[in-house]
N, C-alpha and C positions, 0 to 999 in steps of 0.2 A: 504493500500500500504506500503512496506517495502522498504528498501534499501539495498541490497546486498554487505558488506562490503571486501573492496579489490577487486572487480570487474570493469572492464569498464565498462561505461553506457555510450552506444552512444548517448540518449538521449540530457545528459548534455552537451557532447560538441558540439554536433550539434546546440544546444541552445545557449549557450555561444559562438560561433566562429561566428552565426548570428547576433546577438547583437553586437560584438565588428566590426564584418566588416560593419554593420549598420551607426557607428560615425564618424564624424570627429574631429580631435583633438580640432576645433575651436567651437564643440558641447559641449564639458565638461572645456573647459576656456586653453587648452593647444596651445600652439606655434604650428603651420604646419613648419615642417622646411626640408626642403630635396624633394624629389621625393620617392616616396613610391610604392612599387613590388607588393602592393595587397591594396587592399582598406580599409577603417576601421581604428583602431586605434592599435596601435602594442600592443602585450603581455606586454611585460613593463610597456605600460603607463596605460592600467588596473591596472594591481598591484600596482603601484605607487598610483594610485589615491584611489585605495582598501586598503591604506597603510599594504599591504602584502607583503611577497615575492615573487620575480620573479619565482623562482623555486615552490613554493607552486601552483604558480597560473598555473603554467603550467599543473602542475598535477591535477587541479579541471577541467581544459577543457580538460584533457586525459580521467576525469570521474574514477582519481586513487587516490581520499585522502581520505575514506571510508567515515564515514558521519561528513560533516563538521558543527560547530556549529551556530546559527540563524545568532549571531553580525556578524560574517565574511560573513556569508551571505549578510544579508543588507547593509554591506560595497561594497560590488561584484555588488548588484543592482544599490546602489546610483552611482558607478562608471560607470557604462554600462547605468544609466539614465534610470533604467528599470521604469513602470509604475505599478501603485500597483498590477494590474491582472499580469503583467507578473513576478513581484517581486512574488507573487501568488506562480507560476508556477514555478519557479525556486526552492521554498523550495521544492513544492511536489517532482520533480525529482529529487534533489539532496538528501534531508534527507526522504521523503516520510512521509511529515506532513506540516499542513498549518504555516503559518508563524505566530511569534506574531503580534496582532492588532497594527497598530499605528494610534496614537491618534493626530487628525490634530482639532486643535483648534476652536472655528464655535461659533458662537451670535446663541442663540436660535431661530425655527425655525416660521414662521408669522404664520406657523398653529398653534402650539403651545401657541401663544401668544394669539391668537382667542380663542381656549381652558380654556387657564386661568380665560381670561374675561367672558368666559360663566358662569361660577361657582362662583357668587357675597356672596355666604353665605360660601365658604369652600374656606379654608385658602390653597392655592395651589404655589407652587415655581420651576424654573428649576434651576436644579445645573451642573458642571459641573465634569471631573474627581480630580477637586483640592478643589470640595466642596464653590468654586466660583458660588455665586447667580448671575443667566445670566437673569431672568425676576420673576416676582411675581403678585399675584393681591393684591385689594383693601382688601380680607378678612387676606390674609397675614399680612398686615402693621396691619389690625387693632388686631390681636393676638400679634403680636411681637413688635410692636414698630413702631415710623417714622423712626427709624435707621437702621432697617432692607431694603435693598433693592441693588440696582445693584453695584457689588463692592467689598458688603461686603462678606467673607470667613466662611462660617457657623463652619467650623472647627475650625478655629483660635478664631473666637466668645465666644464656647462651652468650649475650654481650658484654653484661656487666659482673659476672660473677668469674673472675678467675679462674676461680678451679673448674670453669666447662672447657676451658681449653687443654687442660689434663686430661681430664674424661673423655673429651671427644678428639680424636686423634686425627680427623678429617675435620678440624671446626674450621679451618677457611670454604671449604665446599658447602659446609652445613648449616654457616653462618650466612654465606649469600643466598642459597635457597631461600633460608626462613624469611630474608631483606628482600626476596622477589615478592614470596606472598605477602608479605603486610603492604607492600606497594601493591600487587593486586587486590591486596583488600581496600584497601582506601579508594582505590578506583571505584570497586562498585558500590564501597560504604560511603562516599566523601561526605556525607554529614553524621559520622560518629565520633563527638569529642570526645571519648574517650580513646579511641584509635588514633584522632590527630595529637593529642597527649602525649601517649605513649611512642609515638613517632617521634615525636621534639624532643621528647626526654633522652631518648638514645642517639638521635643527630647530637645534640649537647652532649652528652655524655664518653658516649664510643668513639675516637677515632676513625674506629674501621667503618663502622655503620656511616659514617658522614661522607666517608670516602666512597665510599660502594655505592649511598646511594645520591651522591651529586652527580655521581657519570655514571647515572642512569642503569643500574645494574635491574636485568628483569630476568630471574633465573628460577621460577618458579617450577617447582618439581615434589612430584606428589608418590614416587618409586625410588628406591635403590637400593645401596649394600653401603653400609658406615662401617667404621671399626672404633672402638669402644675402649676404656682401660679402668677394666672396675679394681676396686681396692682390693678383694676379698678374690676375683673370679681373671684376674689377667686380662690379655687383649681377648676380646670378645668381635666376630665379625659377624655382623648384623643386619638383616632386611628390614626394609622399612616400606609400610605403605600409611598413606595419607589418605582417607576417603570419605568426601563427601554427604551430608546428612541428609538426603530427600525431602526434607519436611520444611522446608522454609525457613528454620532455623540460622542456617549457614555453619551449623556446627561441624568439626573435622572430627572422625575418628582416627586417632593414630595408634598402629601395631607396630609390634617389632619382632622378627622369628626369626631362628638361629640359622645362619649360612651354612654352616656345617656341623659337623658331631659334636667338638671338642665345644662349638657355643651350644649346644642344646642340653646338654650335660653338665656344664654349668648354670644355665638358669636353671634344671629341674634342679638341683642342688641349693641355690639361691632361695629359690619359691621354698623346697620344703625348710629350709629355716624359718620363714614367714610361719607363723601361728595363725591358721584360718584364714580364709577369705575376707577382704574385707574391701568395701566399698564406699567411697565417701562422697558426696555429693546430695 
């Protein structure tokens, strides 16, 4: 689907004049004041609340600004109190493309957690778009530590914390992956201040992070083999996969299972020191 620039599109303002005669001012936090000639809420105070102009917004419900850009969008939705399908719908007809994702923040889900616990010998985690650990198992903690769990920020971990470059014996490879996804994520989160946060705090902080990601590093990778160097269990070489959560969430599940014998025999060793299952989140 396209949008025909400098055209009217009935579409749009038959959408938009529905929607604003839909409200009442006492719907979106405004004063009722006067007697009003049609129902709904006036052209103005859309715009007002769209912090647009009056005159701009007149001319997106005439279906005459040719295609307008996503943020003014989602300011027109939040203003009209559209709901995400019809926020949806609004981009298709006005720019003639789905809108960006927004990322609504969510505890990982009781299936998932069921999941995790099924899998007592593989070290398995949910994260979420800020790289925020939302649950773990038993075989988790015993790879990584008792400091590992709900809370902690595997990214800020990875950067800021020394002894991950101990640990991780690949952490230049493993370190710009993880700097490709959170620049992936902010792409399709760009209004999650807690992700632009957490992004400043590690440009300010890390060297590397600021290096990597001024010249543009995009190395986003959700597969592979690391190698490891646990206290207790030696170098350890290790898969890893990263996989998406189908629910709208945006949450990661990440595993990790042993490359070879000498690592499988050490986590089953690992885990049964672990006292029971346990699952936090």
């Amino acid at each position: 689907m396209t949008v025909p620039r400098g055209k009217s599109r009935p579409e749009l303002s038959a959408f938009l004049m529905a929607k604003r005669a839909q409200l009442r001012p006492e719907d979106v936090g405004l004063p009722s004041i006067g007697r009003r000639r049609t129902p709904g809420l006036r052209r103005q105070e859309v715009a007002q609340l769209a912090a647009v102009s009056i005159d701009w917004y007149i001319r997106l419900e005439q279906g005459r600004v040719g295609v307008p850009g996503t943020a003014v969008l989602d300011a027109v939705a939040k203003a009209l109190a559209l709901s995400e399908s019809e926020r949806h719908h609004l981009h298709l007809i006005a720019r003639g493309e789905v809108p960006p994702a927004r990322h609504v923040p969510a505890p990982a889900s009781e299936s998932l957690k069921t999941l995790l616990s099924s899998m007592p010998t593989t070290p398995a985690w949910i994260i979420d778009i800020r790289f925020d650990v939302l649950a773990h198992n038993a075989a988790a903690t015993a790879l990584f530590g008792p400091g590992f769990g709900i809370g902690v920020n595997t990214a800020e971990q990875l950067f800021l914390d020394p002894a991950s470059r101990d640990f991780q014996l690949d952490w230049p490879r493993i370190a710009r992956e993880t700097l490709g996804n959170l620049r992936a994520n902010r792409t399709r989160h760009p209004d999650d201040s807690r992700l632009r946060t957490l992004i400043d705090e590690l440009h300010r902080s890390s060297p590397d992070f600021a290096t990597w990601w001024d010249d543009q590093t995009v190395q986003e990778r959700t597969s592979g083999t690391k190698r490891v160097l646990h206290p207790a269990g030696g170098v350890l070489t290790l898969r890893y996969d990263v996989l998406a959560v189908q629910d709208g969430s945006d949450h990661r599940l990440s595993v990790v299972t042993p490359a070879d014998a000498h690592a499988e025999e050490v986590l089953r060793s690992l885990v049964a020191r672990t006292s029971g299952l346990r699952v936090v989140g």
